[in-house]
Every structure is written in C-alpha cells, then in structure tokens.
C-alpha positions in Angstrom: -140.0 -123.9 -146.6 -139.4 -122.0 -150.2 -142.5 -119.9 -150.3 -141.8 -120.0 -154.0 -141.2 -116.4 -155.1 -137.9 -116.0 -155.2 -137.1 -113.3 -158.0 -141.0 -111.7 -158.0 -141.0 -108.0 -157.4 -143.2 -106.7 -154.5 -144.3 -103.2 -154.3 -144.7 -102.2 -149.8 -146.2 -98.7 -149.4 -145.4 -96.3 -146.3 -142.0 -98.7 -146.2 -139.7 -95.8 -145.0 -139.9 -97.1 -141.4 -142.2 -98.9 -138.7 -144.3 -102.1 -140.5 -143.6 -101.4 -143.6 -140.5 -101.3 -143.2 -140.8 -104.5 -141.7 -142.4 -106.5 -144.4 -140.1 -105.6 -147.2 -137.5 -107.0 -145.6 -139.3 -110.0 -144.9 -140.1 -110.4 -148.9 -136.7 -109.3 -149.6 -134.8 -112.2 -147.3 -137.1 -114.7 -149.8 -135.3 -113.3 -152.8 -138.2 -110.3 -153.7 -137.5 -107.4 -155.4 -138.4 -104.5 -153.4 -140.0 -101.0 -154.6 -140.5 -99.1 -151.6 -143.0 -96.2 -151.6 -143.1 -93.1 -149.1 -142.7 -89.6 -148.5 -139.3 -89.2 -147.2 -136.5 -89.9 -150.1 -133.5 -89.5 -147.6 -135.1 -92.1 -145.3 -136.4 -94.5 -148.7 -132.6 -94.9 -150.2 -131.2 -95.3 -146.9 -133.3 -98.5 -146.5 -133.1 -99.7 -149.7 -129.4 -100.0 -149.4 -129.5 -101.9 -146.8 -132.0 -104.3 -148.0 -129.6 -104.5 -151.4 -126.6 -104.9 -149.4 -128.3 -107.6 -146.9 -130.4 -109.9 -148.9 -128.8 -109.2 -152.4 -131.8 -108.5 -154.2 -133.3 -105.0 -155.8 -134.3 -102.3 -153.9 -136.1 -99.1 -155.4 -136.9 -96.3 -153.5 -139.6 -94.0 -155.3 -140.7 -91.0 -152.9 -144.2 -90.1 -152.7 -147.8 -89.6 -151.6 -150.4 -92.4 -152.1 -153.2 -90.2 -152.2 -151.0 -87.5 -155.3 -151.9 -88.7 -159.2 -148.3 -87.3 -160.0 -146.6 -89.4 -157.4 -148.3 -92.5 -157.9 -148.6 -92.0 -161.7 -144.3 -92.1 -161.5 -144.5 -95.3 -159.0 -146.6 -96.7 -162.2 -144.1 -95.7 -164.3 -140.9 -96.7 -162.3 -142.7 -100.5 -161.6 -143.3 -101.0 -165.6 -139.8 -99.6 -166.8 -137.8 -101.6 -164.1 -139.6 -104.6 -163.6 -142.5 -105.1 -165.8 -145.0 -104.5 -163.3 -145.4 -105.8 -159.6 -146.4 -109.3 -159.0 -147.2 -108.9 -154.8 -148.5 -105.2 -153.9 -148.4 -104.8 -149.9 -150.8 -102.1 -149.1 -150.1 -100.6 -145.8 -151.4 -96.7 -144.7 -151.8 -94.1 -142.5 -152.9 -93.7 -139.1 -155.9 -92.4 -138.1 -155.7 -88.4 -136.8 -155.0 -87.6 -133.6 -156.3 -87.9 -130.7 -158.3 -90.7 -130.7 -162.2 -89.9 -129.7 -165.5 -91.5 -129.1 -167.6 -91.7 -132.1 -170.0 -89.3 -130.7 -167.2 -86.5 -130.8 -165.8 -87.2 -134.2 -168.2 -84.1 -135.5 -164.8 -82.5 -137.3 -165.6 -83.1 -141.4 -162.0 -82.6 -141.8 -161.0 -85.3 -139.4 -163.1 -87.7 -141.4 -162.2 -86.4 -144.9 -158.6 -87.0 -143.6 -159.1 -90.0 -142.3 -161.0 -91.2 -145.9 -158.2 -90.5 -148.0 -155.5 -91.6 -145.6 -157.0 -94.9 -145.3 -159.4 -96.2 -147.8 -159.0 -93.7 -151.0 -155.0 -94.1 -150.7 -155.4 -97.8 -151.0 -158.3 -97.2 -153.9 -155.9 -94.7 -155.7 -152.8 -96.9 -155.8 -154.5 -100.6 -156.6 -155.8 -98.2 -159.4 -153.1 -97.8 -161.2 -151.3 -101.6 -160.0 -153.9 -103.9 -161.0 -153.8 -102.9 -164.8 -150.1 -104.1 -164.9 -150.9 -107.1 -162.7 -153.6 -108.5 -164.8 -151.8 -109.6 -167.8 -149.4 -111.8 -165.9 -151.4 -114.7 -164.8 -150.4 -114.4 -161.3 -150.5 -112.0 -158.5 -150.8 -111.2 -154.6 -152.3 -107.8 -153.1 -152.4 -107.3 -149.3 -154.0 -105.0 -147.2 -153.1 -104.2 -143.7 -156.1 -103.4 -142.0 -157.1 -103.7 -138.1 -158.7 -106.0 -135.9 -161.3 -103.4 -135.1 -162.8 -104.4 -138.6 -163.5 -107.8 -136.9 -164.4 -106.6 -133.4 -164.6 -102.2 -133.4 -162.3 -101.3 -130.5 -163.8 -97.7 -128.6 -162.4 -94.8 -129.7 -161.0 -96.4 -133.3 -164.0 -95.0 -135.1 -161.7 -93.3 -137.7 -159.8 -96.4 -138.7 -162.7 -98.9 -138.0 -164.7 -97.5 -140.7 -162.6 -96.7 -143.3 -160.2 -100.0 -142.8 -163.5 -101.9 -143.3 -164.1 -100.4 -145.8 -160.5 -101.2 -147.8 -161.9 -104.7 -146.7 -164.8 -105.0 -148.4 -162.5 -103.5 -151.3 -160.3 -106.1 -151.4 -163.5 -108.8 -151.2 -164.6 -107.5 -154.1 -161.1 -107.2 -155.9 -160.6 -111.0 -155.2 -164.3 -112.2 -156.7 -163.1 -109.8 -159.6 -159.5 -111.2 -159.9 -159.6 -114.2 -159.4 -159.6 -115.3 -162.7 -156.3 -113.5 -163.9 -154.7 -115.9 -161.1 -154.6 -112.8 -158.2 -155.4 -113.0 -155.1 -156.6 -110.2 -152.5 -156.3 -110.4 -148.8 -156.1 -108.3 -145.5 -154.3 -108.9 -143.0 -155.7 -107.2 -139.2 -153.3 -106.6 -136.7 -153.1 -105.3 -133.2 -151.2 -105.1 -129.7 -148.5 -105.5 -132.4 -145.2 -104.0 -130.9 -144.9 -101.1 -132.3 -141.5 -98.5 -131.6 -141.7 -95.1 -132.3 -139.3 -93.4 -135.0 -137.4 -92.5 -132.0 -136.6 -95.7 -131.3 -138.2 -96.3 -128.0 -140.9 -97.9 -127.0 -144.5 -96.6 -128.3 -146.3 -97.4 -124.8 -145.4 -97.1 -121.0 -144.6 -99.9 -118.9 -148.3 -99.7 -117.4 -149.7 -99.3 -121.1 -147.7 -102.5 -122.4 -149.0 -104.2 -119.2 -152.8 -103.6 -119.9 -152.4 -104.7 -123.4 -150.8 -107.9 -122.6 -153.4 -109.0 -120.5 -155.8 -108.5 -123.8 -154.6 -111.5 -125.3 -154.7 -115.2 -124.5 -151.0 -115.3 -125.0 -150.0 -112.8 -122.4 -147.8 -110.8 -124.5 -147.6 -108.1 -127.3 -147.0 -109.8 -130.9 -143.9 -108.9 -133.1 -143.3 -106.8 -136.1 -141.5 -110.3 -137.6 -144.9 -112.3 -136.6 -146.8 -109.8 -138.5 -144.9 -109.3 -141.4 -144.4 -113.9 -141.5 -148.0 -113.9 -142.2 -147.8 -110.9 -144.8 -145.3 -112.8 -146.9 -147.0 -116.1 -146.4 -150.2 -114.4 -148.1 -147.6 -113.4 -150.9 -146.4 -117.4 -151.3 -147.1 -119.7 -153.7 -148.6 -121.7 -151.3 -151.6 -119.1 -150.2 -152.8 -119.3 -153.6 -155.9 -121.1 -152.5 -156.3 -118.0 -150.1 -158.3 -114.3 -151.5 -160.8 -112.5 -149.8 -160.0 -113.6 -146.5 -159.1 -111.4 -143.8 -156.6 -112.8 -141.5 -156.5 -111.9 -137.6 -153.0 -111.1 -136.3 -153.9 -110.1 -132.5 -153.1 -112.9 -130.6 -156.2 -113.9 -129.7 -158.0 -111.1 -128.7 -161.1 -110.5 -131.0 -163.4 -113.2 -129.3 -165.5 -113.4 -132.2 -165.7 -117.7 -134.1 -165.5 -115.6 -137.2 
C-alpha cells in the first residue's frame, strides 16, 4: 500500500534510540524526511546517517531538551529553514521516575513536578511552537505516544497514567481545534511492547517476559515494528478520517469495549 506521503517531512522526538528510534525509520522507509530530536548529538547523527544512507531520504539531527525554550526554539528554527515546517510531528517522551510506587507513596512534589514536565508539559511545549508552522499548509498529522494505562490505569503507573492522560485529552482538544486547517491529532497507547535496553539486552527476565505474555490474548510481547506500523499509518493519507482517537497497541489486554 503507498501510504501516500512520500517526500513529507516528519519531526520524531526522543529518536536517539529505543521507539523513537523505531518510528523514524519506519517514516523514513515510506520516503519521509526525518528531523530527529534528542539530547545526545553523538548518538542523533550517528542514526541519521544511517537512515540517509538506508532509505535515501533526509535526515536531521538537532540535539536538545523538549522541556528548554532555547532548544526547541532552534528545532523551530532548523524545521522552517530546511523544510518549510513539518507536516507529521511524532511526539514520544520520557519515562516516568524511578521506582515505580503505589499512588499512595507518590508524596515526593519533585517526583510529580518531574514527571509533569517530562510527560505532558514537554509535549505542550514543543506542539507549541509546531502547530504555528503546520497550520498554514492545509495538511498535517501529530501523534502522541501515550500508554494503555490512560485506557485501563495499570498499579503502580500513577506517574505516567496521569500525566499521559492528560497529553490525551490535549490532543482531543487539538483535533476539534485543527481540524479545519486539514490536521489531525491522535495517540497512540502502547504496552508489553518489547522493549531492549540501550545495552542491547533484553529489558525483562525470562520470568518477567513470561508473566507479561500471559497478559494478552495473543500470548506474546508485541514488536517495536508493530508499534511504530500503526504510528506511520496514523501519519498516512489514508488515516485522514482518523483525529482524536486514541488507539490501543497492547495486544489485547485492556479489557475495556472502549
């Protein structure tokens, strides 16, 4: 299928690595231009030549911190001299802090505060400064990646729960607002998504992977390429008839009709 956007440029935050990483190569093997956005500049160029040298299409890394005005002030800058603006933003954060507690425990201000601004002021702070060079071109795509715990709170996810819903309910209201300029806004939830960590190995023990696969009607952990398929489908031509919609990529799991 030609999801149709071939030659669009897509912005992918926290790209460096992990998901992220993950979904601009997706865009970039259907002839997107990539901007990639993240902290480490080493790590940013050293993917963005291989997505140049892979799918021939043009990479950009611009280093920097979602929640900084400077940093995401340049991204701004970078997106508008290069290519005009983005037409597909793919909005993926932080995690949480760690560990993980019951909601009861999470008394720490600063845990929350970080959490806030990790999460849902990041996402606030960069669609800030997007959206004004989105509007003007009649056509657009913005994706969150959220959680399934917006849909079905998971214990001890407190931190992300509220704050991801929150980006949600963003997003709803960015689509009812956008719609009109020919953008659409969506979220995309994952979990028991296999996820490596930057070492390379794998994020859970054998036991851990187990329990998690028994979570799901499917019996198994879902891919990074299965997630990021439905973030580029969201960014297709043919999901134009798709905003404010939040969809579930967890195999199942969230028992919930809605």
């Amino acid at each position: 299928m030609d999801l149709g956007i071939n030659g669009k440029t897509a912005l992918v935050t926290a790209s460096s690595g992990g998901m992220g990483k993950n979904i601009a190569h997706a865009l970039a093997a259907e002839g997107v231009n990539v901007v990639l956005f993240a902290r480490s500049a080493d790590t940013l160029r050293t993917v963005a030549d291989e997505i140049e040298q892979k799918y021939r299409v043009r990479a950009v890394g611009v280093p920097g911190d979602m929640r900084v005005e400077n940093d995401v002030q340049r991204l701004a800058t970078v997106l508008e001299g290069e290519f005009g603006g983005p037409d597909i933003v793919v909005l993926n954060t932080s995690r949480p802090p760690n560990p993980i507690r019951a909601t009861v425990d999470e008394s720490d201000a600063a845990r929350w505060d970080e959490a806030y601004r990790n999460q849902l002021w990041s996402a606030i702070h960069v669609l800030g400064r997007m959206i004004p060079l989105m509007q003007d071109r009649g056509w657009g795509r913005l994706i969150a990646v959220t959680s399934a715990s917006v849909k079905s709170p998971m214990p001890h996810h407190s931190l992300s729960t509220v704050f991801r819903a929150g980006v949600t309910a963003y997003m709803k209201h960015l689509a009812n607002e956008l719609g009109s300029k020919g953008i659409t806004a969506n979220c995309v939830a994952p979990a028991l998504i296999e996820t490596p960590h930057r070492t390379g190995t794998a994020a859970y023990t054998a036991d851990q992977a187990t329990a998690r696969k028994k979570l799901t009607p499917l019996g198994r952990m879902g891919t990074q390429e299965e997630l990021a398929g439905v973030v580029t489908f969201l960014a297709s031509m043919q999901a134009g008839f798709i905003t404010g919609s939040t969809i579930a990529v967890e195999g199942g799991m969230v028992g919930s009709l809605f």
